[in-house]
N, C-alpha and C positions, 0 to 999 in steps of 0.2 A: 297557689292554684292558678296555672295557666288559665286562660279561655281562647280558646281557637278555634274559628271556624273554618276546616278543610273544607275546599272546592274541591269540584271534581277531575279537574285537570292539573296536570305536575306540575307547570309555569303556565305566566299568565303574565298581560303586558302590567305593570302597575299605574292602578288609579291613580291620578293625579299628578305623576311624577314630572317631572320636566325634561329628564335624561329618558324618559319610554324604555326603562333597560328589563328585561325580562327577570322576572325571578319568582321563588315557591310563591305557588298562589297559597294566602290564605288571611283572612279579616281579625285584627285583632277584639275583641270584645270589652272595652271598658266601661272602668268604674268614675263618672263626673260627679267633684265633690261641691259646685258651687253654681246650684240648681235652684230655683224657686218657685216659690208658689206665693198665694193668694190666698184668703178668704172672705168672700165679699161681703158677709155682714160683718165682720170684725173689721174689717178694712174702713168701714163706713163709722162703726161705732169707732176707730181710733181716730177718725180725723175730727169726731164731735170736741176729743180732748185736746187735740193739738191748735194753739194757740201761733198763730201766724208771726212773724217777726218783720216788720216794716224795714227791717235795717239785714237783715238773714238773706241768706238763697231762695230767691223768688222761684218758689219747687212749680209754680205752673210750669211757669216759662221755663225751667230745666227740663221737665217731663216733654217740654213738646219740642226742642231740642234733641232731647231722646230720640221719639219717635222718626225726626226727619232725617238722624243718621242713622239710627237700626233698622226703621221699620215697626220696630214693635208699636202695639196697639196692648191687648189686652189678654194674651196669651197665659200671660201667667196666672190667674183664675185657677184653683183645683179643680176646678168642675170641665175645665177644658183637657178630659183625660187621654177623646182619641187623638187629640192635636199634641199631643207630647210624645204620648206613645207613638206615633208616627216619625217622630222625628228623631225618638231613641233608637227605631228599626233602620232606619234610611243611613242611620250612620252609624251603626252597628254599636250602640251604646245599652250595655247590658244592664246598668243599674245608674240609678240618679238618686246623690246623695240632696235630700230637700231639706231647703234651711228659708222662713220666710222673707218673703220679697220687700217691694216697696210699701209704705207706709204699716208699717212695721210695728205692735203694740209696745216692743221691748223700751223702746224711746218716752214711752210715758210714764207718770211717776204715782206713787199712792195706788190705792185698795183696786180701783180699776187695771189700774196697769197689770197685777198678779193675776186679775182674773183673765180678762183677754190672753195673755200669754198662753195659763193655762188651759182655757178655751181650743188658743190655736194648735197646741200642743195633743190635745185628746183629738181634735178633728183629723190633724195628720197620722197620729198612731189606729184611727179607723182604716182613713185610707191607704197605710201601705199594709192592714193587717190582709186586705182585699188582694194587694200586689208583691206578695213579701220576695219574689226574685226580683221584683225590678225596683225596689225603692229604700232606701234606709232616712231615717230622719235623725236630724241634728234641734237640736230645742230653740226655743225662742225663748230666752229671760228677761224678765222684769228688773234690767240691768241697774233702774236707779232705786232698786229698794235689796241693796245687798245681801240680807239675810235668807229674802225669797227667792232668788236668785239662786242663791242656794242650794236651798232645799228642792227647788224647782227641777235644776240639774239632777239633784238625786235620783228624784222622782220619774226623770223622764227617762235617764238610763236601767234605775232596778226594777221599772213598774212598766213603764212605755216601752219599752226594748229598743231607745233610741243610741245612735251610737257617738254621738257631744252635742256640740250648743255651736250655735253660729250668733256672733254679737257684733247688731249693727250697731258702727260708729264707738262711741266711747259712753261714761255716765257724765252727767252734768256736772261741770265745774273740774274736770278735769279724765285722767287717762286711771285704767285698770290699776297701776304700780300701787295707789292710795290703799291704807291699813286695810280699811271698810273690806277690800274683796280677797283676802290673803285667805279666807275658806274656801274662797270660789277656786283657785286653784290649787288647794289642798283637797278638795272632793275630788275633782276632774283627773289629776294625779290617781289617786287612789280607785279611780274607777275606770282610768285608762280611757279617761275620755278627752278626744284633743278639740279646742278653742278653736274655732276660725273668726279672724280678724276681720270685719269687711266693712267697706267704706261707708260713710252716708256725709249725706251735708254738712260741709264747715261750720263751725261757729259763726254768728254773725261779727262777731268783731276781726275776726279771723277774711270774713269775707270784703268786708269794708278798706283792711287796710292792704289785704293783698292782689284781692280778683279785681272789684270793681275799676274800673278807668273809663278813659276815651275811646270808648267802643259801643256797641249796641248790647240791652241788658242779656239778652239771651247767650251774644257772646261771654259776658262776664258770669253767668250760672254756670254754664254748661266748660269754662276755662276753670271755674270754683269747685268739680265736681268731679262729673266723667271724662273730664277734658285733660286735666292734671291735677287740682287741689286735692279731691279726698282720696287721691294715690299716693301723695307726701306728706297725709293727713296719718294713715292707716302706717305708715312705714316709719314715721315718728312717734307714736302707739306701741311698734314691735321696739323699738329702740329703749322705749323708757323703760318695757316689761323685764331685758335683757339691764340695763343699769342699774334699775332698782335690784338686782340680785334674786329675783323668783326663781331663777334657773336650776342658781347654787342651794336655794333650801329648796325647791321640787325637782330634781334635775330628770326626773322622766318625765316631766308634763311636755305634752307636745301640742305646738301652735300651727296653724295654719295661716297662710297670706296666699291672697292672690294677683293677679296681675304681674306674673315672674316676681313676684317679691317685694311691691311697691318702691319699685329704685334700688333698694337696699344692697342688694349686692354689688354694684358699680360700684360701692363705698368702701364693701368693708375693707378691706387694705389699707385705705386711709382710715378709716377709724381703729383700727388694729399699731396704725402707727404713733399718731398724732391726740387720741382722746384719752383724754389723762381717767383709769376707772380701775385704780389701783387694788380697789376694793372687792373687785371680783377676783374669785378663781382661774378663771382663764381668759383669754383675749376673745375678746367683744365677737369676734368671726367665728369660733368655738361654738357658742349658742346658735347661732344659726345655723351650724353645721351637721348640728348632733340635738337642737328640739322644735328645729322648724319645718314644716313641711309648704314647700311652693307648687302654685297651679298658674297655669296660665289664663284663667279666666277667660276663655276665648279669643286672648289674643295669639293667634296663629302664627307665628314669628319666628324667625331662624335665629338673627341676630341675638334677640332676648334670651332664647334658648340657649344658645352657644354657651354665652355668658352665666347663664345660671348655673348649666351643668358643670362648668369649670369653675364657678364657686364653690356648689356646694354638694356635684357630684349625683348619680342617675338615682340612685336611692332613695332623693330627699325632694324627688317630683313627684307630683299624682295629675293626674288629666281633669278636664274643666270647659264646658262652653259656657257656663254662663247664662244657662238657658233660663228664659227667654228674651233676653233684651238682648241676646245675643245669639245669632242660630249661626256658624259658622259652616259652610257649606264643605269645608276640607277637613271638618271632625274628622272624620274615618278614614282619611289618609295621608293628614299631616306628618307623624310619628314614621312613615315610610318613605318619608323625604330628604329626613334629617343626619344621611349618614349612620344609621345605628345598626348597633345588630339586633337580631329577633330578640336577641333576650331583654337588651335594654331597651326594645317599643313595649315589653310585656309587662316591663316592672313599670315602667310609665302609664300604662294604659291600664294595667288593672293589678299588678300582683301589690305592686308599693301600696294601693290603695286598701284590699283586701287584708295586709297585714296591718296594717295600721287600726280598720275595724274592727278585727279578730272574723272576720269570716273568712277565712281562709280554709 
């Protein structure tokens, strides 16, 4: 199902373009899959559980890092509805798929951690029952008590009407590939519900031996983070899920990554030549090609683009700001930049998305 919004006139100079070349007026309407929210008592009760790491990502100083290259403040709050919806109208974004933000319940572990999940889970199935054209929800899990996790997923798709799970960062002690979660995407499979991968702070061993240097700490957080690390953090994650052979026993499960891809695609070729994975069914490029889907997380980017599409083809994009630590001011007319035609800014901006939900 297209979304189009016809003007009233047959041409029209295009917004943003750099060429000013005339052509049919008309806004495309999308669907962004990597959207966030807040809940500020859960937000408050998960930091009660979270146990600081003297040797970890110093998360002040990341966040205020944050703040000084986005701007964001406190936007992502659920209760801040008309400052969202505002920003969904201005740039012609017709649905925002929410998946919980910073500080994050899923990261914590034992009987609390299930609960706040579930918590955040019933509080967002209220508020888009209030919004149901403009919001769809993906779940928060209790990523380090697997079995809940689980059943959580279940719960959130055949009871909450959510349409997957967004899982920040990885479970402790290691990445998704481990026995412990082989239900979690045997359910997700079976209920046509796709994973999105999304980054959160290194390890701190991780952070000590790679980020930290001869620099100022904020430089070393925000290099360990948003800067680079948990973008080669997240794309070495997708790598393992694709080794370990999940593909070949679920081959309809579909993942999500963002940020063009966490790197990944530069790669695959060399990895399709040179990574001995004899074991799989098909070449390592294959997976990404046919169960991954990439957003650009609000990074606005030709070259990124270029490259993805030539990896892995218009099909296998959905659109993304990122909102709110990201408000990118050419949401609504980047995709008319890019050389394309109407039909492939449509399947970018909203049909690849809508098929994928099943709202279509």
């Amino acid at each position: 199902m297209v979304q189009l919004v016809h003007l009233s006139i047959a041409t029209a100079q295009c917004p943003g373009s750099s060429n000013h070349f005339l052509w049919e007026a008309f806004k495309l309407k999308s669907i962004n899959f990597e959207e966030h929210y807040v809940i500020e008592d859960i937000q408050q009760e998960t930091m009660k559980y979270m146990s600081p790491d003297s040797n970890g990502v110093p998360l002040k100083t990341m966040l205020e890092g944050l703040a000084l290259k986005s701007g964001f403040t406190d936007a992502d709050k659920l209760s801040y509805h008309d400052k969202r919806i505002g920003f969904m109208d201005k740039h012609d974004v017709q649905m925002q798929v929410l998946s919980y933000g910073n500080g994050s319940p899923s990261n914590l572990q034992g009987e609390r951690a299930i609960e706040l999940c579930q918590q955040a889970n019933d509080t967002l199935a209220d508020y888009i029952k209030q919004y149901p054209e403009r919001f769809v929800g993906f779940a928060t899990l209790p990523i380090n008590e697997p079995e809940a996790a689980i059943e959580e997923l279940k719960r959130c798709i055949t009871e909450l009407g959510f349409k997957g799970a967004l899982i920040m960062g990885h479970p402790n002690g290691g990445f998704l590939d481990q026995d412990a979660y082989e239900g979690l995407f045997a359910a997700a499979e079976e209920l046509n519900a796709p994973i999105y991968l999304h980054p959160s702070p290194v390890q701190s061993d991780v952070y000590q031996a790679y980020y930290k240097g001869n620099y100022p700490e904020v430089t070393a957080a925000t290099f360990a983070c948003f800067g680079y690390g948990w973008h080669v953090d997240v794309g070495i994650h997708a790598i393992h899920l694709v080794l370990s052979g999940i593909f070949d026993r679920y081959p309809n499960l579909n993942i999500i990554i963002g940020h063009w891809g966490e790197f990944i695609p530069f790669f695959l070729e060399r990895m399709d030549t040179i990574l001995v994975a004899e074991h799989l069914a098909h070449p390592i490029s294959y997976y990404f090609k046919n169960n991954f889907y990439i957003t650009p997380s609000g990074m606005l980017t030709k070259p990124q683009f270029d490259l993805v599409k030539a990896e892995l083809g218009i099909d296998r994009i959905l659109y993304s700001a990122d909102y709110p630590y990201v408000e990118p001011e050419e949401l609504g007319t980047f995709l008319s930049d890019l050389g394309l035609t109407k039909e492939e800014q449509e399947k970018i901006s909203y049909t690849n998305g809508a098929k994928l939900l099943g709202i279509e």
